[in-house]
N, C-alpha and C positions, 0 to 999 in steps of 0.2 A: 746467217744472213748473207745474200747474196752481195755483190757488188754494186748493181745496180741500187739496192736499198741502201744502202750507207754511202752513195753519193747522193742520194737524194734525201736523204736525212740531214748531210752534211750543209749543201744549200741550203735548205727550208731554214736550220738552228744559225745562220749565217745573214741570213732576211733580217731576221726577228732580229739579230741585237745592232744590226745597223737601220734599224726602223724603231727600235724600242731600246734606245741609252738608258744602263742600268745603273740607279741609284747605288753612291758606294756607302758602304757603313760608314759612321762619326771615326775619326782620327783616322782614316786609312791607311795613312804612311806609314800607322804601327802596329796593321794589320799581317800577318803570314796568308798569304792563299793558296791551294790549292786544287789542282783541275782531274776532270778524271774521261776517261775515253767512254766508246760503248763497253769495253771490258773491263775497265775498272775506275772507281767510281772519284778515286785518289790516284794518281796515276804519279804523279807528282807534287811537291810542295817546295817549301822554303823560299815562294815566290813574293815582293810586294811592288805595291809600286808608290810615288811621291804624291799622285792626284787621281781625284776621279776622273779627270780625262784621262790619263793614262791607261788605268782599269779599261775603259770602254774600250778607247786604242784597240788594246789588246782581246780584250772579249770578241771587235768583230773583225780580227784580223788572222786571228790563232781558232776560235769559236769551239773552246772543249766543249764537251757535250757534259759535264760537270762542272761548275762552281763553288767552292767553299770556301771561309775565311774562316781566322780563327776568332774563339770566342775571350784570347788575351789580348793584351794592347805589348810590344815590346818595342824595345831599344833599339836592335836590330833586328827586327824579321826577315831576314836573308841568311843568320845565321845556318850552319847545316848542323849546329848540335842545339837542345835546349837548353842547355847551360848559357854558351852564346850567344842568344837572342836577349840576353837580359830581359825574365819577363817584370814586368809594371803591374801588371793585377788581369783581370779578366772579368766580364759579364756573369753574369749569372744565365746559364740559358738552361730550358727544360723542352724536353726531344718527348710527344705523346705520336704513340706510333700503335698503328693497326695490325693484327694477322691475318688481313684480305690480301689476296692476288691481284682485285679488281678492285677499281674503287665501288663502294657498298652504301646506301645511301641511310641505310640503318647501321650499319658501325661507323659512316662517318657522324652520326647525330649524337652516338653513345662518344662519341671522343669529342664533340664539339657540349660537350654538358661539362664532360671531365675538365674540357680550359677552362670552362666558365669557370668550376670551381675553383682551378690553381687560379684564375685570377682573382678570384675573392678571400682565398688564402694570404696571397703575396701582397694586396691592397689593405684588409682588412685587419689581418692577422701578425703580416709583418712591418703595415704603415709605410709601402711602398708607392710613393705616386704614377698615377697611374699612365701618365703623360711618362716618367722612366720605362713604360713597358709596350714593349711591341707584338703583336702578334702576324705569323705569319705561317701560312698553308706548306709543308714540308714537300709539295712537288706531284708528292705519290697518293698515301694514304695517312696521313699525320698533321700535327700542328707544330711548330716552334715556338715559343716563350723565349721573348730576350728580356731582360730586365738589366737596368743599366745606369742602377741607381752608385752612386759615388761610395756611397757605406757598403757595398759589399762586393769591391774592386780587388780587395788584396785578402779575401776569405780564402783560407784552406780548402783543398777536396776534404780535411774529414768535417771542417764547420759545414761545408753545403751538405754534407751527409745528415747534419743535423737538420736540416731546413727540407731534405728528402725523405727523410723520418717522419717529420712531422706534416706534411702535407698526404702519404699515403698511410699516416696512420699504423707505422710500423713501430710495436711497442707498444701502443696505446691501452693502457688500463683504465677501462670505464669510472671502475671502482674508486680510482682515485677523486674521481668525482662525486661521490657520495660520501654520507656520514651520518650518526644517528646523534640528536641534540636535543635538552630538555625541549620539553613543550611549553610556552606559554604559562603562568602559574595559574590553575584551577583550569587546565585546558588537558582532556589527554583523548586519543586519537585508537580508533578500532582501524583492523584493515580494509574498510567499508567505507573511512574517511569519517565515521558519526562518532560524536562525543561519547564516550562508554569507560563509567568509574570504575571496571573492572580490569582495561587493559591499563598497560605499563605508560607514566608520561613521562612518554620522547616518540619523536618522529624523526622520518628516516628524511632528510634534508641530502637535496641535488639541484642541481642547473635552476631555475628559474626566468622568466621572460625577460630581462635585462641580462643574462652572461650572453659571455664573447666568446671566441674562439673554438674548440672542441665541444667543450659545455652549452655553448648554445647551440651548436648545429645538433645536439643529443637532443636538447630541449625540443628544438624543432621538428625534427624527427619524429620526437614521438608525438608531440603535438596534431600535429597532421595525422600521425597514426590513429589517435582517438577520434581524433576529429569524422573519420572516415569510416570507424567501427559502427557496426551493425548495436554497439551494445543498448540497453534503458536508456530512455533518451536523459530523465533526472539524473541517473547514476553517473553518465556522462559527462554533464556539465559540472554534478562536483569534483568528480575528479579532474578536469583540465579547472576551476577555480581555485583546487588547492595547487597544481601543477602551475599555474602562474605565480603561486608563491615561492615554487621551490619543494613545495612540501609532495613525498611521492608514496605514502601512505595509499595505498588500494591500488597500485598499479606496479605491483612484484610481481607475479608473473608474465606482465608483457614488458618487463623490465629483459629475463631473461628470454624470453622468443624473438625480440625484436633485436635488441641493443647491435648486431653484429649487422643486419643489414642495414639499419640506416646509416653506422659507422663508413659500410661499404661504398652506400651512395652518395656520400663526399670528398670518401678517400682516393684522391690520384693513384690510376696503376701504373705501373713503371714497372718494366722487366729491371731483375737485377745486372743482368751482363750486359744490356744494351742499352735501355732507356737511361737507368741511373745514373750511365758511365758518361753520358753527355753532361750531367749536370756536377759530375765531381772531379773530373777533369780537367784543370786549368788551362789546357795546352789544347783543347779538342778545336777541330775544325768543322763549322756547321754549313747546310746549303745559304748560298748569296740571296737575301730576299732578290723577287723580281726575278731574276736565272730560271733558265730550263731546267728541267729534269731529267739527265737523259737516258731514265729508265720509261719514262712516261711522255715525253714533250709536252707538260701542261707546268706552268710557270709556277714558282714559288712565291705564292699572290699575297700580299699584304694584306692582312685582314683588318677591315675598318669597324666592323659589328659581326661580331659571332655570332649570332642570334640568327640572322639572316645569312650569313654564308655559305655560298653553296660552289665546291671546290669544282664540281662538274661545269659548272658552268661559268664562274668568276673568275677560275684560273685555265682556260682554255685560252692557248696560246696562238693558232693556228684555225685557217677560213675553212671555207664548205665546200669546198672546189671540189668536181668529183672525181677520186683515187680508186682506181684497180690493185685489187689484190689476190696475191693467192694463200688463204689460210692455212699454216704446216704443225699448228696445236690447236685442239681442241679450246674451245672459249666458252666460258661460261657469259652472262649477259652482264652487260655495263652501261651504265648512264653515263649520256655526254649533251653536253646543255641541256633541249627538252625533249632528248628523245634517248632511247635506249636499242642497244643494239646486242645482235644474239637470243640464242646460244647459237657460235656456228661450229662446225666440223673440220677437222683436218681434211686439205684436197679440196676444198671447196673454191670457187671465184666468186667476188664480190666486189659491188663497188660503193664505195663510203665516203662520207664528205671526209677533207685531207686532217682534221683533226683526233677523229677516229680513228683512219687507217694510222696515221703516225703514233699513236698511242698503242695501237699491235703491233705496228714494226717492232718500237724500243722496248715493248713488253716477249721481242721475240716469240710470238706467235703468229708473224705474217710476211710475205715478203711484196714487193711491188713485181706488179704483172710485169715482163719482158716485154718492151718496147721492140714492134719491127724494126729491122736495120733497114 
């Protein structure tokens, strides 16, 4: 990146936080923060400060090009060892992160499904209110989950392991969910679902329309699944009329074809060396909602309705003013608010509105055209 590009990167992330005062997180003063250059993304830490003006102070005075804090509360956050920072407990936070270069506007949909679900896990599942949980756009290509309910301030890394287990379904035995139990007396059950005095009475008993938690997302699962088969339309409805009982008599072998994908499409994915290590870590340091990003320049946007969120356009930091550039990597094509730009070529000149170009600079595939002297 040439020079002329990283001073005018450096203005532009300079504008923004003396135009736009960035909310600090709850108890700040027992926050740790760290910043990070265009080269690395922690550059530094054991930073805090007394107030949120101070933070700001400092954001547009110093203007890293990364923000992070941490996801503890301590005693002293200026410590330079963890021992002496006395930590006090820490958030609960959950890091969903994409394997795009660009942002994608189909893996961002598949990862804006995946929070819906963690948020229905951590509401539902573990009785979390929802007003304790925030969500927020990761800058790049991801979501943040902070949750920051009081009951789970002073949990272990291996109890949040247990809480990361159970949201991606790691370990999870269906089976444990089934079981075979008399039938009814003078009631006994073919695998057709029709009374027949020749078969054995017991039926094979699982999930039902009132279970919670894994059990019911199975139930539902497959629910829909029938719902949606091509099968006899009579055959059909008795099987989902015994399947609202619980009772799963006539529907073994879409027991075994099905069971792993629908498990799939509610289980949170989480890399293990990366994703998980945000959520088991007491000590970790997450992006400052609000903050640049300064692999991207598109802000870490507080998300109000995931439903409707669209990172392209919600978290776009920067105007339309038009930027000369000269592209020195190949680009595959990316949306930016309503419009998409690419594929370009290395060597090539172009000119882009300045939030575009600034998402190729910091993505290092672009530099700003050389102004005459």
């Amino acid at each position: 990146m040439n020079v002329e590009t990283k001073i005018f990167l450096g203005r532009r992330f300079k504008e923004f936080y003396l135009r736009n005062p960035v909310p600090a997180p709850r108890r700040v003063e027992q926050r740790e923060f760290g910043f990070g250059t265009l080269d690395d993304k922690i550059k530094f830490r054991h930073k805090s400060f007394a107030s949120e003006r101070e933070m700001q102070q400092y954001l547009q005075r110093d203007t890293p090009f990364f923000v992070s804090y941490s996801a503890a509360y301590y005693e002293f956050p200026e410590s330079r060892t963890m021992a002496g920072k006395a930590w006090q407990g820490a958030d609960l936070i959950f890091d969903l992160d994409a394997d795009a270069p660009f942002l994608d506007e189909r893996v961002m949909s598949d990862l804006r499904r995946q929070a819906l679900n963690l948020l229905n896990f951590l509401t539902e599942d573990f009785g979390f209110e929802s007003e304790n949980i925030s969500v927020n756009f990761s800058g790049s290509k991801g979501y943040h989950l902070h949750c920051r309910d009081e009951r789970i301030l002073k949990l272990t890394g291996d109890e949040r392991r247990e809480i990361v287990d159970y949201v991606t379904a790691t370990g999870l035995d269906r089976k444990h969910y089934f079981h075979e139990e008399g039938a009814p007396a003078g009631i006994v059950f073919s695998a057709t679902g029709k009374r027949d005095p020749k078969e054995q009475s017991a039926i094979y008993v699982g999930p039902a329309k009132d279970s919670t938690g894994w059990p019911g997302r199975i139930y539902r699962g497959v629910w829909d699944e029938l719902s949606r088969s091509g099968m006899d339309e009579g055959k059909k409805r008795r099987l989902l009329d015994m399947l609202e009982r619980g009772m799963w008599e006539g529907v073994e072998g879409f027991r075994d074809k099905s069971f792993d994908k629908i498990i799939r499409s509610y289980a949170v994915r989480l890399t293990e060396d990366t994703d998980k290590m945000v959520t088991l870590d007491t000590s970790r340091l997450i992006r400052l909602p609000m903050s640049l990003h300064g692999g991207t320049g598109l802000k870490a946007a507080v998300v109000r309705d995931l439903s409707t969120f669209r990172p392209q356009a919600d978290a776009v930091a920067f105007g339309d003013a038009e930027t000369s550039l000269t592209v020195t990597k190949d680009v595959q094509s990316f949306p930016m608010k309503d419009n998409s730009y690419g594929p370009l070529s290395a060597g090539e000149n172009i000119a882009l509105p300045e939030h575009a170009a600034i998402y190729l600079m910091l993505k290092d595939c672009a530099e700003l055209v050389k102004q005459p002297s």
